[in-house]
C-alpha positions as CSV (number, residue, x, y, z in Angstrom):
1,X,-24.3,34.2,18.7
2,X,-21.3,31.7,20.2
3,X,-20.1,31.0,23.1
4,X,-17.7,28.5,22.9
5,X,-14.2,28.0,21.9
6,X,-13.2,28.2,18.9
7,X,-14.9,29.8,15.4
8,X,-18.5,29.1,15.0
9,X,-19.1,27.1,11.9
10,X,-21.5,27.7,9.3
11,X,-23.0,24.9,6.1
12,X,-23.7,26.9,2.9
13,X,-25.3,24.6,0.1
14,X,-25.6,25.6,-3.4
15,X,-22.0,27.4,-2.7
16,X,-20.6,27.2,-6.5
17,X,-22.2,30.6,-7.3
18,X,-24.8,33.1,-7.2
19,X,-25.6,34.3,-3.4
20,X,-23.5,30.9,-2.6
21,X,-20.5,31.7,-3.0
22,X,-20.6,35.3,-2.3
23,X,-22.6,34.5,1.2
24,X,-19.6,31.5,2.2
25,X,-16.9,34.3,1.3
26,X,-19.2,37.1,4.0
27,X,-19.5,34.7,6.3
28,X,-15.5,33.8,6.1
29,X,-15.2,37.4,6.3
30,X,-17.3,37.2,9.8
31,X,-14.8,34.9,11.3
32,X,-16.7,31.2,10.7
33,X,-15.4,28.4,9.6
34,X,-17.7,27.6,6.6
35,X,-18.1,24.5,4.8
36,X,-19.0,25.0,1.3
37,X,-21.8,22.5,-0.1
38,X,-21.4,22.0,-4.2
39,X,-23.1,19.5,-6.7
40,X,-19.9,19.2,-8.5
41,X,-16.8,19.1,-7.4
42,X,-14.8,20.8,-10.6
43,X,-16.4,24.0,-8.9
44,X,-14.2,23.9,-5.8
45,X,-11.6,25.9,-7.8
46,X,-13.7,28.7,-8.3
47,X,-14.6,28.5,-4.6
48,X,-11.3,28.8,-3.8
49,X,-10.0,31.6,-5.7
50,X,-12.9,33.4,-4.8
51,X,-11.5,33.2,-1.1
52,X,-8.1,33.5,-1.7
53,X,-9.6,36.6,-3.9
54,X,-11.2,37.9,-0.7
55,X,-8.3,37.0,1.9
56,X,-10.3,34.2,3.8
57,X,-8.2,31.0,2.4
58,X,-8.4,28.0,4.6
59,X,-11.9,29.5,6.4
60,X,-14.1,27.7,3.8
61,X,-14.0,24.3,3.0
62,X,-15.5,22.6,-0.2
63,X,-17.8,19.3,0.5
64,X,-19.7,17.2,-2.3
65,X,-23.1,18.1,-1.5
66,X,-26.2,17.5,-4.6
67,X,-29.2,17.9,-2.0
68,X,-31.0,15.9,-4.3
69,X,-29.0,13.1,-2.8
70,X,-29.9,11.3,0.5
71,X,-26.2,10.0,0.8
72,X,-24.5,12.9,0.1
73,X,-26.8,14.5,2.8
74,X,-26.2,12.3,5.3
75,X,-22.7,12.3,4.6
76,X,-22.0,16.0,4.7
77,X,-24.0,16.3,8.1
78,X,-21.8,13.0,9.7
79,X,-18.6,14.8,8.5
80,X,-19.5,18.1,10.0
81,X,-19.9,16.7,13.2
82,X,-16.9,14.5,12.8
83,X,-14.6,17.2,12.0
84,X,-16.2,20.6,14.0
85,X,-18.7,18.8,16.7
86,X,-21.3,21.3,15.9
87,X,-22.8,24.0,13.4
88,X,-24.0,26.9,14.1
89,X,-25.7,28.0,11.1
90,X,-27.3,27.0,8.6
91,X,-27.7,28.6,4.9
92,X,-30.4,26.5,3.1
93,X,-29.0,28.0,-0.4
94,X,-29.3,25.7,-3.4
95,X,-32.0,26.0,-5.8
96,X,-32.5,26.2,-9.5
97,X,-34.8,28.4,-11.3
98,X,-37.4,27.1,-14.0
99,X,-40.5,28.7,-15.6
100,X,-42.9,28.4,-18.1
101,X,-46.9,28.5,-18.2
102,X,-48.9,26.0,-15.8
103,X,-50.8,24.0,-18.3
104,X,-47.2,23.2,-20.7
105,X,-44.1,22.6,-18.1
106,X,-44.2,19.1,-17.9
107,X,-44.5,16.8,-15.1
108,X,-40.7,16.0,-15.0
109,X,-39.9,20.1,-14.7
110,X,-42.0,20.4,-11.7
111,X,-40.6,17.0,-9.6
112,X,-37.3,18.4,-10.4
113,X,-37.5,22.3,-9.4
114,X,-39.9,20.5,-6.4
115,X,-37.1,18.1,-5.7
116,X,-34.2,20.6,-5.4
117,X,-36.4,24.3,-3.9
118,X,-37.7,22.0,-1.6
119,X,-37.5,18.7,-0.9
120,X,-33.5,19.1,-1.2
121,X,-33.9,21.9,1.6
122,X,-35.9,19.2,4.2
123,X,-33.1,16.6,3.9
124,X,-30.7,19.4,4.7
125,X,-32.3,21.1,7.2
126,X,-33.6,17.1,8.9
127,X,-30.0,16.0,8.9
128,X,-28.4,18.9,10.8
129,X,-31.6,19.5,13.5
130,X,-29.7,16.7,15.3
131,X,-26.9,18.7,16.0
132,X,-28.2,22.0,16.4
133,X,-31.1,20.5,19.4
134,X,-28.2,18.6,21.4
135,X,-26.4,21.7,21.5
136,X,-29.0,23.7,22.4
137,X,-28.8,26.1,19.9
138,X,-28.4,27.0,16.1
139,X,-29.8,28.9,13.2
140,X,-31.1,28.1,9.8
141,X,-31.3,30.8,7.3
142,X,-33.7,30.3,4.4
143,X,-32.9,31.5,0.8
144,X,-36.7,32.5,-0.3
145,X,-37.7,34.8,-2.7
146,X,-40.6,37.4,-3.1
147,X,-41.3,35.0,-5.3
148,X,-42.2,32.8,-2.4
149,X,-44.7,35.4,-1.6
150,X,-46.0,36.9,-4.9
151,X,-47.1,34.5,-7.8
152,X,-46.4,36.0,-11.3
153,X,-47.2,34.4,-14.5
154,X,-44.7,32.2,-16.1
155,X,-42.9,31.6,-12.7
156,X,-45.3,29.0,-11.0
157,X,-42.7,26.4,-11.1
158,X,-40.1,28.2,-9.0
159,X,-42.9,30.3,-7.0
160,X,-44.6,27.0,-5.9
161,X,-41.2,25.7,-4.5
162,X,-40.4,28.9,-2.6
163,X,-44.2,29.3,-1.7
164,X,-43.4,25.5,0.3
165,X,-40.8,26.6,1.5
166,X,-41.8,29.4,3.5
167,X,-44.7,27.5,4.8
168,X,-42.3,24.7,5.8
169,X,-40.0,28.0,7.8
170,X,-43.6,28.6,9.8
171,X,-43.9,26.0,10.9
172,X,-40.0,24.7,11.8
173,X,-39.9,28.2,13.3
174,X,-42.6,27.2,16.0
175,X,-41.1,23.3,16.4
176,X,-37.4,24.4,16.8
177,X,-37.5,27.2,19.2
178,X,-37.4,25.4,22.3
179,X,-34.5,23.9,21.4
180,X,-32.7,27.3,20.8
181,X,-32.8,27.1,17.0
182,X,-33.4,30.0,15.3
183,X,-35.7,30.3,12.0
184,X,-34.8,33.1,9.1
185,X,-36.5,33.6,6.1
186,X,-34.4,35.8,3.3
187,X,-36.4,37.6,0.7
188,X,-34.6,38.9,-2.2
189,X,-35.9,40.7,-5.3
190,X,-34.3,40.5,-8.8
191,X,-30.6,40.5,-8.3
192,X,-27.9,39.3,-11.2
193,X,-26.9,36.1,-10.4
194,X,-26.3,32.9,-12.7
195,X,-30.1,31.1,-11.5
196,X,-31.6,33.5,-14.2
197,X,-28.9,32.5,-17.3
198,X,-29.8,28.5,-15.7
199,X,-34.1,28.7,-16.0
200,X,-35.7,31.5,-17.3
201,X,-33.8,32.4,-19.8
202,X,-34.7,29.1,-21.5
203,X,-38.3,29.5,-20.8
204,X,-40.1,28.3,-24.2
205,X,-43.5,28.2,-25.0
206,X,-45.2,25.0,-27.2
207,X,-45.9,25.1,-30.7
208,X,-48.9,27.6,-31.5
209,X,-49.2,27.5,-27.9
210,X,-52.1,30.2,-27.1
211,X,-49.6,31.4,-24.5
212,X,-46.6,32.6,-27.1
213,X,-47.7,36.8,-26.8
214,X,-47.7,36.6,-22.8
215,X,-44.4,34.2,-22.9
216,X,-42.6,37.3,-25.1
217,X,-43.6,39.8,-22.9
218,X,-42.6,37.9,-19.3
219,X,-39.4,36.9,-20.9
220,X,-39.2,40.5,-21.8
221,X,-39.6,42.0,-18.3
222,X,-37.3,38.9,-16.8
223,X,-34.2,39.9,-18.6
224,X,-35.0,43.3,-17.9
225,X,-35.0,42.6,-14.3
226,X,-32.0,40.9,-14.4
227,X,-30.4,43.5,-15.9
228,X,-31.4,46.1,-13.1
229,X,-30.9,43.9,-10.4
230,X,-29.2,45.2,-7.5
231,X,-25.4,43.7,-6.4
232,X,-26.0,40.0,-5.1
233,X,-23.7,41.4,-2.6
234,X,-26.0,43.2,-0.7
235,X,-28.1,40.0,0.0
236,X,-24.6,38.3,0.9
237,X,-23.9,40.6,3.5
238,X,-27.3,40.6,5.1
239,X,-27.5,37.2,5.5
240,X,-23.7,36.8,7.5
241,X,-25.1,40.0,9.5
242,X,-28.1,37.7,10.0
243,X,-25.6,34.9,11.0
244,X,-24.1,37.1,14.0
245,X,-27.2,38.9,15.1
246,X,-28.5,38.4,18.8
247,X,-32.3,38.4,17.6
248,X,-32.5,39.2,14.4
249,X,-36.4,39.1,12.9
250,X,-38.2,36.2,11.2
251,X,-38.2,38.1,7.4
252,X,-35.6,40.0,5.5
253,X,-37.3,41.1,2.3
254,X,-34.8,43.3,0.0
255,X,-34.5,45.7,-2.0
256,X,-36.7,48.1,-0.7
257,X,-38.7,47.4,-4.1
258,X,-39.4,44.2,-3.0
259,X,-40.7,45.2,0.8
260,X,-43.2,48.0,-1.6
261,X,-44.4,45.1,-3.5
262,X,-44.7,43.1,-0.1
263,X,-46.6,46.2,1.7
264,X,-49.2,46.6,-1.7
265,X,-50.2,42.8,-1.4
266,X,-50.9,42.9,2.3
267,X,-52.9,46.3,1.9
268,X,-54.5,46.2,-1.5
269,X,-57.7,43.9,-2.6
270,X,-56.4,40.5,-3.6
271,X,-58.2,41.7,-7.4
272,X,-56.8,45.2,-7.4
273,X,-53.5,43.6,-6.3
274,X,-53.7,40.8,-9.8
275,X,-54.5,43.6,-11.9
276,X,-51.1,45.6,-10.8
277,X,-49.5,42.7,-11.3
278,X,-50.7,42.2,-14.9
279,X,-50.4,45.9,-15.5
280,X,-46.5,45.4,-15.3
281,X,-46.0,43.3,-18.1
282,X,-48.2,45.7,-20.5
283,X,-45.1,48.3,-19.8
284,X,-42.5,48.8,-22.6
């Protein structure tokens, strides 16, 4: 999707792990130069031998980057342009993962996953627009979720942030485009990675809460999932083909278990739909 001289250059946040670090090592792979966005900085090592793993030392570059952070924000997008004059791509990445039932998460739980899922992603994606409209062109890659699509009980905290965010990609698909930025919304099922060990995992209900037999049985099919995720990989690779495609489309929904859940919801009877969904968790 570049023109000029030189190796297009690509911001990755959330890059310690998960689909992180395995999308900054594709994209390497791709030829970009990619800057690496981590809360902490202890991290970088793992970064690193990841890319010296994968051949692609000194194409990816570590930067302090908590998106909770104005400053570090504003930072990271000065010294992009500062160093490389421009960014091609995007990879709106970091997010954590909580859960639990509507009426006990507490307030704090739902600012925070809020605060991170999506609020994080709009200081990212505001501080590099900048640079992507004077140059006329760019692309922003959004980590969603089917989760940002299908709610399921016990997940409302994370499936209210990815819900926002994909409502936020509408309409910053419509706003950027005649500036040449391109919008890209990334769907993925239930792959393996580390967000799952970080929030569900601890998932708890209250004290004689009245919610204790449906808590076991969405823990239940969580870990499960989990377990039979696909290879992160796969999502890794889409998104850096994403990253060099001419015109790619506006949603990537994967595996193809995800697009049949996709396809039921837009077909079936919002009801009919609920009911599937609350068949699954009666299932051994």
């Amino acid at each position: 999707m570049n023109t000029w001289q030189g190796n297009p250059v690509a911001l990755v946040t959330g890059s310690s792990s998960g689909f992180g670090l395995l999308i900054s090592v594709e994209l390497a792979r791709r030829g970009f130069d990619v800057i690496a966005g981590i809360r902490r900085m202890e991290a970088e090592a793992v970064v690193m031998e990841a890319a010296a793993q994968a051949g692609v030392q000194g194409k990816i570059h570590c930067i302090r980057l908590d998106v909770t952070e104005n400053d570090d924000v504003t930072e990271a997008a000065a010294l992009i342009f500062r160093r490389h004059g421009r960014l091609d791509v995007l990879v709106n990445n970091a997010g954590t993962a909580y859960g639990g039932f509507v009426e006990e998460v507490p307030a704090r739980i739902w600012q925070e996953q809020m605060d991170t899922n999506f609020h994080g992603m709009v200081r990212v994606t505001q501080a590099v627009l900048p640079i992507m409209r004077e140059q006329g062109k760019g692309r922003i890659i959004q980590m969603s979720s089917i989760s940002g699509r299908v709610g399921f009980p016990g997940y409302a905290p994370y499936a209210s942030s990815k819900f926002a965010l994909e409502g936020f990609s509408e309409c910053l698909a419509l706003e950027a485009r005649p500036f040449g930025i391109d919008v890209v919304l990334v769907e993925p099922g239930a792959y393996g990675t580390p967000i799952w060990d970080k929030g569900f995992t601890q998932m708890s209900a209250a004290k004689r809460s009245p919610y204790q037999s449906m808590l076991e049985k969405v823990l239940a099919f969580s870990q499960k999932s989990a377990r039979q995720g696909g290879d992160p990989r796969e999502v890794a690779k889409l998104v850096a083909h994403i990253a060099c495609m001419k015109r790619p489309a506006f949603r990537y929904a994967l595996p193809r278990s995800t697009r049949l859940t996709l396809h039921a919801k837009a077909l079936l009877p919002g009801r009919l739909f609920q009911n599937i969904i609350a068949s699954v968790l009666k299932r051994p």
